[in-house]
Residue frames as qw, qx, qy, qz and C-alpha x, y, z in Angstrom:
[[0.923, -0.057, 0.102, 0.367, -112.12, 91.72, -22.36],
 [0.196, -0.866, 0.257, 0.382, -109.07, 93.57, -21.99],
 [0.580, 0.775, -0.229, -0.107, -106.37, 93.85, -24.74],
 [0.900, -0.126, -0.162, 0.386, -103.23, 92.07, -24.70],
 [0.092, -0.931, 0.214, 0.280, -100.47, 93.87, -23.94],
 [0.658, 0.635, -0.383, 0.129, -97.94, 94.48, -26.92],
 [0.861, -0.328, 0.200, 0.335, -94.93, 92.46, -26.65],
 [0.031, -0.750, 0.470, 0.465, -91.35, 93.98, -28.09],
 [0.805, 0.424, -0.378, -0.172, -90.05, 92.53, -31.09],
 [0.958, 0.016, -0.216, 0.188, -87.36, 89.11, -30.80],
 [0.650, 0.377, -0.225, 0.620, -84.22, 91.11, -30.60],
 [0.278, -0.612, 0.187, -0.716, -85.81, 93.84, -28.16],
 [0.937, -0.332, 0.078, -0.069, -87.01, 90.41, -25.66],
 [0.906, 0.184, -0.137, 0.356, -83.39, 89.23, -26.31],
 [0.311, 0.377, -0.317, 0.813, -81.63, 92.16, -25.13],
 [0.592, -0.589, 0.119, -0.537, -83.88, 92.62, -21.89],
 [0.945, -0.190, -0.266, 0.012, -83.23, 88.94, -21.19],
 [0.612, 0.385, -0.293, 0.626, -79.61, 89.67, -21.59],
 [0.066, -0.582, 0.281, -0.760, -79.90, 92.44, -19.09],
 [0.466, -0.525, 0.374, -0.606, -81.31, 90.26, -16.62],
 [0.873, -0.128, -0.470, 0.032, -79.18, 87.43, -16.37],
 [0.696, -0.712, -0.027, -0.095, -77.87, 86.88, -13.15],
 [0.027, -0.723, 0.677, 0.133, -74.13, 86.59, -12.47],
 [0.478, -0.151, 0.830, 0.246, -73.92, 82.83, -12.42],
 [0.726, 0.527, 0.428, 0.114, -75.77, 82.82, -15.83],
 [0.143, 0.939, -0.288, -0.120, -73.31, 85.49, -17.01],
 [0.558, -0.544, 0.625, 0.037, -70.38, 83.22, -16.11],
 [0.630, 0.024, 0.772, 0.077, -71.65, 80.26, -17.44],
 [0.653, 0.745, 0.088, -0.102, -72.47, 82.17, -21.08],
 [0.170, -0.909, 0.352, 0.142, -69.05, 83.43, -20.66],
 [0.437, -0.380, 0.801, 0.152, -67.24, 80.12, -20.38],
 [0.681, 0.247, 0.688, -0.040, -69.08, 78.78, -22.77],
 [0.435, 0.883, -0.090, -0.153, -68.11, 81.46, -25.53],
 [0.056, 0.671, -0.739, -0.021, -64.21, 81.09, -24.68],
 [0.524, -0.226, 0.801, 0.184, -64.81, 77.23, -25.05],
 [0.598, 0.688, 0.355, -0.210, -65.85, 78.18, -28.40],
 [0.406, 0.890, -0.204, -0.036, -63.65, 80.29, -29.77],
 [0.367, -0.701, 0.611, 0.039, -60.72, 78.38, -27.92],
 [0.614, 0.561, -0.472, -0.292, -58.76, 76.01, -30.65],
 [0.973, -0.109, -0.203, -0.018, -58.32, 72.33, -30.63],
 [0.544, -0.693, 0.472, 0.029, -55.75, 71.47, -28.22],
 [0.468, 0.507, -0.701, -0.184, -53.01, 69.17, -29.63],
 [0.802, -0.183, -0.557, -0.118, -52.82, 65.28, -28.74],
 [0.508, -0.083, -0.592, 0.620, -50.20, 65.71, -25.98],
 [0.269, -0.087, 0.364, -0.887, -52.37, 68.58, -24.07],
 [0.639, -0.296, -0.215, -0.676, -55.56, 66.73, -24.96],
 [0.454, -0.249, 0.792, -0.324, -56.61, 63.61, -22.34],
 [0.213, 0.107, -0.843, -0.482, -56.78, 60.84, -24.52],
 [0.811, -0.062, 0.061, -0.579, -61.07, 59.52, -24.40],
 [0.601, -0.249, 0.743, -0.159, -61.43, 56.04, -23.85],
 [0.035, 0.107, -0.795, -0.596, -61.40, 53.61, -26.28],
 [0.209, 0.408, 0.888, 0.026, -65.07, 53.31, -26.10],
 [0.324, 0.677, 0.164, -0.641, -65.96, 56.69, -27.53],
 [0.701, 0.667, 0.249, -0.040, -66.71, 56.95, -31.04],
 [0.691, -0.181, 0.230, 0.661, -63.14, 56.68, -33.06],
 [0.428, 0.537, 0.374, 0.623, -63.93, 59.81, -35.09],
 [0.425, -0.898, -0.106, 0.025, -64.23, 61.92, -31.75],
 [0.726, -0.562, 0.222, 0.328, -60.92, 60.53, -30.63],
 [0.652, 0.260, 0.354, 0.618, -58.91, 61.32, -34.03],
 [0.243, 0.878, 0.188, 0.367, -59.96, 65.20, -33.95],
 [0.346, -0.861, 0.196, 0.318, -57.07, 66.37, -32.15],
 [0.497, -0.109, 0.542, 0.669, -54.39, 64.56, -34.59],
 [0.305, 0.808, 0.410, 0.294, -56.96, 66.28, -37.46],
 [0.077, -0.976, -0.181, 0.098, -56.47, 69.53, -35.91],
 [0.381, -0.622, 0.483, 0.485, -52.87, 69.21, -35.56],
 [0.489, 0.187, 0.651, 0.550, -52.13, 67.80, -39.05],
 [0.247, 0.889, 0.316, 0.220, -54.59, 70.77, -40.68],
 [0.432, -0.818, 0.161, 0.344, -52.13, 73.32, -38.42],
 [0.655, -0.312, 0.527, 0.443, -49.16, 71.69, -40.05],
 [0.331, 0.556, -0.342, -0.682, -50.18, 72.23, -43.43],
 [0.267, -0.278, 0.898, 0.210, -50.40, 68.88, -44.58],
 [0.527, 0.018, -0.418, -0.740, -52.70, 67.04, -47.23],
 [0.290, -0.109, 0.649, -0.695, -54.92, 65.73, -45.55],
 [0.455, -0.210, -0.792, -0.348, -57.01, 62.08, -46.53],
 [0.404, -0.202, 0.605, -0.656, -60.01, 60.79, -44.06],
 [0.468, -0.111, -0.778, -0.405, -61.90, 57.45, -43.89],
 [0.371, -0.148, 0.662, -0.634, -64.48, 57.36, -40.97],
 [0.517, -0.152, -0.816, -0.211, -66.74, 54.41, -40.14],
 [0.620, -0.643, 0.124, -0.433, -68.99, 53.79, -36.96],
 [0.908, -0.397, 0.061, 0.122, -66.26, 51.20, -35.59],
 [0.818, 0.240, 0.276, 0.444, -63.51, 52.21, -37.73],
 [0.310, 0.945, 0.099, 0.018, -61.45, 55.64, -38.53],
 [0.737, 0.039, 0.124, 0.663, -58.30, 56.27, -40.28],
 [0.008, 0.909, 0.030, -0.415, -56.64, 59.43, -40.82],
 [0.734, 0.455, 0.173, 0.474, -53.94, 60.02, -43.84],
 [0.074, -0.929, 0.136, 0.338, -51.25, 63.07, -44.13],
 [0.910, 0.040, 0.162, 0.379, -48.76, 63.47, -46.76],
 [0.308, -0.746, 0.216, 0.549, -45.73, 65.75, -47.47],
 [0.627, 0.725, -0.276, -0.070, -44.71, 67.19, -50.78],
 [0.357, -0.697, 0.621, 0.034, -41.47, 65.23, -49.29],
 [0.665, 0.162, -0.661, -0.308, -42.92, 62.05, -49.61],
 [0.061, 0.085, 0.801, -0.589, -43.43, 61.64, -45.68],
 [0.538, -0.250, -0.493, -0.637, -46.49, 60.72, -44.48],
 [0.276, -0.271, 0.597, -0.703, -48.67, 60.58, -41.22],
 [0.713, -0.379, -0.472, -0.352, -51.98, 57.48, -40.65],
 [0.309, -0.164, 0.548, -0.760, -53.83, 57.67, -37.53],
 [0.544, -0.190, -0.781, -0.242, -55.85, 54.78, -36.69],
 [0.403, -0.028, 0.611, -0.680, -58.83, 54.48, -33.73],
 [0.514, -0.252, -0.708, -0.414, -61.23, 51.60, -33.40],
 [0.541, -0.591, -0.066, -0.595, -63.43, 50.72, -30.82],
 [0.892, -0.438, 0.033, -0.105, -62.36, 49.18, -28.03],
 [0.793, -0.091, -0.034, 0.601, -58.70, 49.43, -28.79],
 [0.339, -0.662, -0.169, 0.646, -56.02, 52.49, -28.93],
 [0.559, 0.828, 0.032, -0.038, -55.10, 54.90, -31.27],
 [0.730, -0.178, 0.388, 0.534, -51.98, 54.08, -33.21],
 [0.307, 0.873, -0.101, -0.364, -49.88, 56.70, -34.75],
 [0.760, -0.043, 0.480, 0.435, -47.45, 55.91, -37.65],
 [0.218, 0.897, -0.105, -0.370, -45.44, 57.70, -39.33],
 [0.930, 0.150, 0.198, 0.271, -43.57, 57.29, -42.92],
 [0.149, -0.830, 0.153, 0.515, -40.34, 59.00, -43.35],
 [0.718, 0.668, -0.020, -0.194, -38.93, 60.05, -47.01],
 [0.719, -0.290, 0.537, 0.333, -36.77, 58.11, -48.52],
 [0.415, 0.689, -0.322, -0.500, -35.10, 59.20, -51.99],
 [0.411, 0.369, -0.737, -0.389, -33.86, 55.86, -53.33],
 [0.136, -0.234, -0.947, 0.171, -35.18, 52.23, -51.06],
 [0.473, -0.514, -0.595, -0.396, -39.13, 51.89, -50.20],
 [0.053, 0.321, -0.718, 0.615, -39.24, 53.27, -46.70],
 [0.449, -0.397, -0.800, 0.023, -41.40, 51.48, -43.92],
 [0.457, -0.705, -0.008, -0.541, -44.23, 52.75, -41.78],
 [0.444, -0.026, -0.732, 0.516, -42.98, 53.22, -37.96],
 [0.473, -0.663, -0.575, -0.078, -44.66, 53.87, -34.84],
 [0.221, 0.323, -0.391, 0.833, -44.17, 56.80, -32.75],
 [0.256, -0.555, -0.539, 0.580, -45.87, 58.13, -29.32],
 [0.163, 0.798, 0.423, 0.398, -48.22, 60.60, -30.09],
 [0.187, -0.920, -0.181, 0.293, -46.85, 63.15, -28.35],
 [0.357, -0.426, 0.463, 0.691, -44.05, 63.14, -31.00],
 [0.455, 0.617, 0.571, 0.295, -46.29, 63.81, -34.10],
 [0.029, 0.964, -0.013, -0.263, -45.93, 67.53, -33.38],
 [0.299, -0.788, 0.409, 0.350, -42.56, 67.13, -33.95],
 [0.562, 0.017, 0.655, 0.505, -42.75, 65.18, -36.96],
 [0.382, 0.814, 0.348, 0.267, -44.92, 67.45, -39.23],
 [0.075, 0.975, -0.151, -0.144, -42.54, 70.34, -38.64],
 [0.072, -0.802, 0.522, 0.282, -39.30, 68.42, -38.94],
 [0.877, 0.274, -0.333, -0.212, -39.81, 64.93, -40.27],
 [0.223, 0.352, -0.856, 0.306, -37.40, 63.48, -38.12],
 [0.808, -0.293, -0.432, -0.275, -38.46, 60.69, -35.88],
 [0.154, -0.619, 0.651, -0.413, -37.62, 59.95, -32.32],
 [0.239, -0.191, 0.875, -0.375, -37.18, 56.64, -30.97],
 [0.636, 0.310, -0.211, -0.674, -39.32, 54.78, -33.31],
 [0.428, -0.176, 0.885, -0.053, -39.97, 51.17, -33.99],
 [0.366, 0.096, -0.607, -0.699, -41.32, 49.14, -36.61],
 [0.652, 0.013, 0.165, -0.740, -44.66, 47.71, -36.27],
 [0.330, 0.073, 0.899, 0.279, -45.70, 44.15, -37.27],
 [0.352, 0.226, -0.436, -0.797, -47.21, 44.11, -40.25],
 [0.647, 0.187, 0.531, -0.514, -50.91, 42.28, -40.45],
 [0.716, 0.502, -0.101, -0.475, -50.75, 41.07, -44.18],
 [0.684, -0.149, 0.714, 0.025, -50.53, 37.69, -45.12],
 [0.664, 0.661, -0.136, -0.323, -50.78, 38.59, -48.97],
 [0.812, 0.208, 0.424, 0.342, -48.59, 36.90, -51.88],
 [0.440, 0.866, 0.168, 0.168, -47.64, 40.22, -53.28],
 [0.599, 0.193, -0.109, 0.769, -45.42, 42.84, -53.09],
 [0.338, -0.705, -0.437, 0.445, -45.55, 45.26, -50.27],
 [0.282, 0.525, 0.090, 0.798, -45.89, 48.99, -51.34],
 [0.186, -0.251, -0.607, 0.731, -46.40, 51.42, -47.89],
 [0.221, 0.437, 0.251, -0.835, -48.78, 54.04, -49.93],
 [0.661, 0.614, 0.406, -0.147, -50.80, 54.35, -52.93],
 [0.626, 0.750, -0.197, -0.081, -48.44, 56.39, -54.64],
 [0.228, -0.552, 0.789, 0.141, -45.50, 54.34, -54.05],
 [0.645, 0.042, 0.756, 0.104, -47.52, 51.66, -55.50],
 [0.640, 0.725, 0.214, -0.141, -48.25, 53.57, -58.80],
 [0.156, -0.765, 0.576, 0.242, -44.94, 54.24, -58.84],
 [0.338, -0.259, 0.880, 0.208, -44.06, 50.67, -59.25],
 [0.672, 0.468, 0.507, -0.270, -46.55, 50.23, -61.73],
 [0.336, 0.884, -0.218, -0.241, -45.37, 52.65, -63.92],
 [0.005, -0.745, 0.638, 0.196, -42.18, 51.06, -63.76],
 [0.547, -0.003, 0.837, -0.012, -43.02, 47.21, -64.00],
 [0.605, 0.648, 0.411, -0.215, -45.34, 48.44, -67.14],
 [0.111, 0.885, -0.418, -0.169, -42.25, 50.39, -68.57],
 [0.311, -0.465, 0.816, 0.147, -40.08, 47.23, -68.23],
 [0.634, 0.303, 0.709, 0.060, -42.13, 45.02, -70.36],
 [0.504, 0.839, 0.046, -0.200, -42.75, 47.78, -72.98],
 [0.024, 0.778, -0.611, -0.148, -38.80, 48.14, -73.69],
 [0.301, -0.356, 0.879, 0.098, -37.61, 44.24, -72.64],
 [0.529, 0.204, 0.810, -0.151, -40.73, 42.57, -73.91],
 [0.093, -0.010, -0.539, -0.837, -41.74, 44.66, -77.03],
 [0.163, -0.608, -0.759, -0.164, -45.80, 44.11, -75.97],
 [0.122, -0.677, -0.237, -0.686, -48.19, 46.78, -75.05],
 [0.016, -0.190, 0.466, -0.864, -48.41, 48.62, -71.22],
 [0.446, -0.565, -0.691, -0.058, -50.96, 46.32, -68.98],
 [0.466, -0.644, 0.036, -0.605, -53.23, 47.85, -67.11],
 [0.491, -0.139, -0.738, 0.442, -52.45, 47.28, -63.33],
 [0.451, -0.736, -0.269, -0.428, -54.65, 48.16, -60.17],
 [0.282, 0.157, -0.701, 0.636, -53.26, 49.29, -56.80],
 [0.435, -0.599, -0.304, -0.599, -55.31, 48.64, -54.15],
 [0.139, -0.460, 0.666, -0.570, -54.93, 48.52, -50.13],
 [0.416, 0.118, -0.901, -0.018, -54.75, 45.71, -48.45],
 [0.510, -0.530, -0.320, -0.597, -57.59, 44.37, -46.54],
 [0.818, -0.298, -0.426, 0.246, -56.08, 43.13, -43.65],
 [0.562, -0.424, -0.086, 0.705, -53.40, 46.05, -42.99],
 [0.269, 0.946, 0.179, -0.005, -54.32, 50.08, -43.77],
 [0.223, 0.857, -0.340, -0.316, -50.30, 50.51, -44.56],
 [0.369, -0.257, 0.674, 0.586, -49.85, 48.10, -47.06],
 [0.504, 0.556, 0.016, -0.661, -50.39, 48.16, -50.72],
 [0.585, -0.069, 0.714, 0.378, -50.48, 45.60, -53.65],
 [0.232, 0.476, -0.467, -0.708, -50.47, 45.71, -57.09],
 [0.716, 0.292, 0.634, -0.003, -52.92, 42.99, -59.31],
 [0.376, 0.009, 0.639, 0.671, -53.05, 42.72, -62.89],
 [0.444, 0.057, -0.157, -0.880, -56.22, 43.87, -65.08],
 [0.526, -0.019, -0.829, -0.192, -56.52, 40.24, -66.18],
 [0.415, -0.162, -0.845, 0.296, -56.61, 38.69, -62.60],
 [0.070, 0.216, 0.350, -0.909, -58.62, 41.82, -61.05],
 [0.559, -0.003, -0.374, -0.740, -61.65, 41.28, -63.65],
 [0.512, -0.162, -0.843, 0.011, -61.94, 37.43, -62.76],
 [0.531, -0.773, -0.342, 0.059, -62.57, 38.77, -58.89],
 [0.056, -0.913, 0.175, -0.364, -61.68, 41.63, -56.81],
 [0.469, 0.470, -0.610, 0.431, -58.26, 41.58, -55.30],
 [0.369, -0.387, 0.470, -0.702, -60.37, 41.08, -51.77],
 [0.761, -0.139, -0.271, -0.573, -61.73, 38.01, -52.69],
 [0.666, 0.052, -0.720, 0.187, -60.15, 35.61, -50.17],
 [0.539, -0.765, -0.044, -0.350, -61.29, 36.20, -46.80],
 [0.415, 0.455, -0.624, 0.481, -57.57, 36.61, -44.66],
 [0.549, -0.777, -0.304, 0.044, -57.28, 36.03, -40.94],
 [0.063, 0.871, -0.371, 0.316, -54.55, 38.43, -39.36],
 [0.724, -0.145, -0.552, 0.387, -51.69, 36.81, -37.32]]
């Protein structure tokens, strides 16, 4: 019985291969490096995927752009369900929304130094142009999905805000001690926010009433 014949080591069989790949397998390594190394396209160069792909596919261009931008940068993904978040030391602020079977809605909140400002809707090819200048083109306001009793607050920290200040007002006018209050986001609509008490948030969770959207 004859001997085997030695084989080279991994890296020595790897560089031979290499040497004898044919042009079209050359090519096709090629392209397939530069669609590596080549960076996420923005929303308005990408072709938008149908609404049946998986909404956390379809959100990684706005990701890519918003990281670019510089912005902080929230995520909530689900298999039917993904939100994005951005916010400016300004007090602007970007949510991207994709679900299955519907589009992806962009909305953007511009800052506002003294009134609550409201989330509006823009055309995703104008997001570029809000994270660098905050300015909005041609915008509109959205209908809002929440059917709550409360007071509408667009973010989280706009609603701690008003905490602070509703707790403040009772300390001073009322002489009594600084309740605890809970902001939490409404279940019906991902830009509003309410505010509950401590009291009325022990008894049951500020979700406990099953809403229907109008």
């Amino acid at each position: 019985m004859s001997a085997p014949t030695p084989q080279p080591p991994g890296a020595w069989r790897a560089l031979a291969r290499e040497a004898l790949l044919n042009p079209e397998e050359r090519a096709a390594k090629a392209r397939a490096l530069a669609e590596l190394a080549e960076p996420a396209r923005p929303p308005e160069e990408t072709p938008e995927l149908p609404s049946s792909a998986p909404p956390e596919l379809r959100l990684s261009p706005y990701q890519s752009l918003i990281d670019r931008a510089g912005w902080k940068l929230r995520a909530a993904v689900t298999e039917k369900r993904s939100r994005i978040e951005a916010f400016h030391p300004s007090g602007a602020a970007v949510m991207v929304t994709a679900a299955l079977g519907r589009h992806v809605n962009v909305y953007v909140l511009p800052a506002a130094e003294k009134n609550i400002p409201s989330w509006r809707v823009i055309h995703r090819t104008d997001l570029e142009i809000f994270l660098s200048t905050r300015s909005i083109r041609s915008p509109y306001t959205p209908t809002c999905l929440c059917n709550c009793d409360k007071r509408r607050y667009p973010t989280e920290d706009y609603a701690k805000t008003a905490k602070f200040e509703v707790n403040l007002r009772r300390v001073v006018k009322e002489h009594g001690a600084m309740g605890e209050r809970r902001a939490y986001r409404c279940e019906d609509d991902d830009r509003v926010w309410h505010l509950t008490s401590r009291a009325s948030w022990r008894k049951r969770p500020p979700n406990w009433k099953k809403r229907t959207a109008k």
